[in-house]
C-alpha positions, 0 to 999 in steps of 0.5 A: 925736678930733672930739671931744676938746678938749671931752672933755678941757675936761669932764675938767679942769673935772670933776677940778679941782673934785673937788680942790676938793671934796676940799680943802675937804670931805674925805672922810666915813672910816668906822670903818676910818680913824677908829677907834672901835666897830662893834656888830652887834646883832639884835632879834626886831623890827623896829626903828624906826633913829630909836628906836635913834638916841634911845636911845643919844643919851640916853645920851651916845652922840652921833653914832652911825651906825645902819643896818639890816643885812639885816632890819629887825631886823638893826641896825649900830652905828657909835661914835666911839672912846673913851679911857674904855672898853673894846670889852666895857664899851662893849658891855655899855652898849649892850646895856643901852641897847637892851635898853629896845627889846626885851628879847630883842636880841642881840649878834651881833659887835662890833669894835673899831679904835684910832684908831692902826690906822686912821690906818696902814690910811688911809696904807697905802691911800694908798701901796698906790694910789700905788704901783700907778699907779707900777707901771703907769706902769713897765709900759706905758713899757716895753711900749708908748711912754712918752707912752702910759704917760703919757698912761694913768697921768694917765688913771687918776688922773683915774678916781681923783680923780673918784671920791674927788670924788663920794665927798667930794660924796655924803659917803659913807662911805670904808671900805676896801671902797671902797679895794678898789673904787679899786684894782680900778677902775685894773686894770679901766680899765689894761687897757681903756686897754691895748687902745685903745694895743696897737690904736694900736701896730698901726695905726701899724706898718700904715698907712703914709699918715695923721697921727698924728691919723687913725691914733689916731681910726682905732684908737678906732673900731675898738676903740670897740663892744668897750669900751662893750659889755664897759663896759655888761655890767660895769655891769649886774653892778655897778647889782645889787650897787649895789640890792641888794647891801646896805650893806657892799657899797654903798660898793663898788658906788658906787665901781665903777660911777661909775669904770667911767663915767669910765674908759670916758670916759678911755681913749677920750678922755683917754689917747690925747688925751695921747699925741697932744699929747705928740707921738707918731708913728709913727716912734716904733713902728718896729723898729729896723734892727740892721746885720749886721757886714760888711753893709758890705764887698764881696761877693768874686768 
């Protein structure tokens, strides 16, 4: 709690300009929310992404997004959705064009999303966040304090924006890989900001002499070699997933790993710094004594 009006300053100074990010730049949405075509194609060689890129720019498909998909001979082809052809006339055009690289390419899959689906699948990611900050923010009102429930919705927003700030920075790629990571992100974050308040709740029942302040640092501390070390041993899983895990899982990894920096940082810091300035105290967590009827009345003798 020494520490705390830094760390929150860091946390509004970090989220107002992931707003402003977000604001001005937006978000690089990959196929899942544009729309478009999707290609998988492999040669019997490895391929230079440049020549693929050239290929197909010369024949009027510009802006596509080439990359190597496992080998250097594995090639995923990302193309802006078109109003003139169909998924297969698209795919044939593109097999002629990479045929001129290697005659014996072949096609390994190729999808196709209408603009349409992707404008409801963005929406439905939105509300599907939303709705789990509203759902969270129910459970821990009830289950805890209402300042803690308001201290840790607020705490996972800031995840949140964060993420989608350096996702908007880096501009990579916004699929729903990366909604995924989002959503599970909150889970893992709610739940390590569950156990620094269940910890609160204690120690406010526990001890009887200390400010708010005093209680609320006490807690931290002891919870504190709990959350960096299961935070250290998640992000090692993740750093692998991040290296070597490929590029459909890249976008995840990216996603989970910054948030488990940040949500590390917000449950110690911001949650319960919130809770503090929103006035709690420990009347708040004393049971309730209910009088019994006629507890009030004379004994006979």
């Amino acid at each position: 709690m020494g520490h705390n009006k830094l760390s929150m300053i860091l946390s509004v100074v970090l989220t107002i300009a992931s707003l402003v990010l977000l604001a001005t730049r937006g978000l690089n949405f990959g196929l899942d929310f544009t729309g478009g075509t999707l290609v998988e194609v492999q040669f019997q060689k490895n391929i230079d992404l440049q020549d693929v890129r050239h290929a197909m720019a010369q024949q009027n498909f510009k802006d596509v997004v080439a990359q190597n998909f496992g080998a250097r001979g594995d090639v995923l082809l990302r193309m802006k959705p078109s109003s003139n052809n169909n998924a297969e006339q698209i795919g044939d055009k593109v097999m002629g064009i990479l045929q001129t690289l290697d005659k014996n390419v072949q096609m390994k899959r190729i999808e196709f999303v209408g603009p349409s689906v992707g404008s409801d699948l963005a929406e439905q990611g939105g509300l599907a966040i939303l709705a789990a900050l509203g759902c969270i923010l129910i459970y821990v009102a009830f289950r805890f304090e209402w300042r803690f429930a308001v201290g840790a919705v607020l705490a996972l927003a800031h995840d949140t924006i964060l993420t989608l700030g350096l996702f908007s920075m880096m501009r990579v790629q916004f699929d729903l890989t990366v909604v995924a990571g989002l959503l599970t992100l909150i889970g893992y974050s709610l739940n390590d900001t569950i156990v620094v308040c269940d910890r609160i709740r204690e120690n406010f029942r526990k001890i009887r002499k200390g400010a708010p302040r005093d209680i609320i640092n006490a807690s931290i501390t002891q919870v504190f070699s709990r959350t960096i070390i299961t935070s250290a041993t998640t992000a090692m899983v993740l750093a692998v997933l991040f290296f070597l895990g490929g590029n459909l899982i890249h976008s995840f990894a990216t996603a989970m790993l910054f948030g488990i920096i940040v949500g590390t940082h917000s449950s110690i810091y911001v949650a319960s710094s919130l809770a503090l300035w929103l006035g709690v105290k420990k009347e708040d967590f004393m049971p309730k004594v209910i009088e019994k009827e006629g507890a009030d009345q004379k004994p006979l003798l």
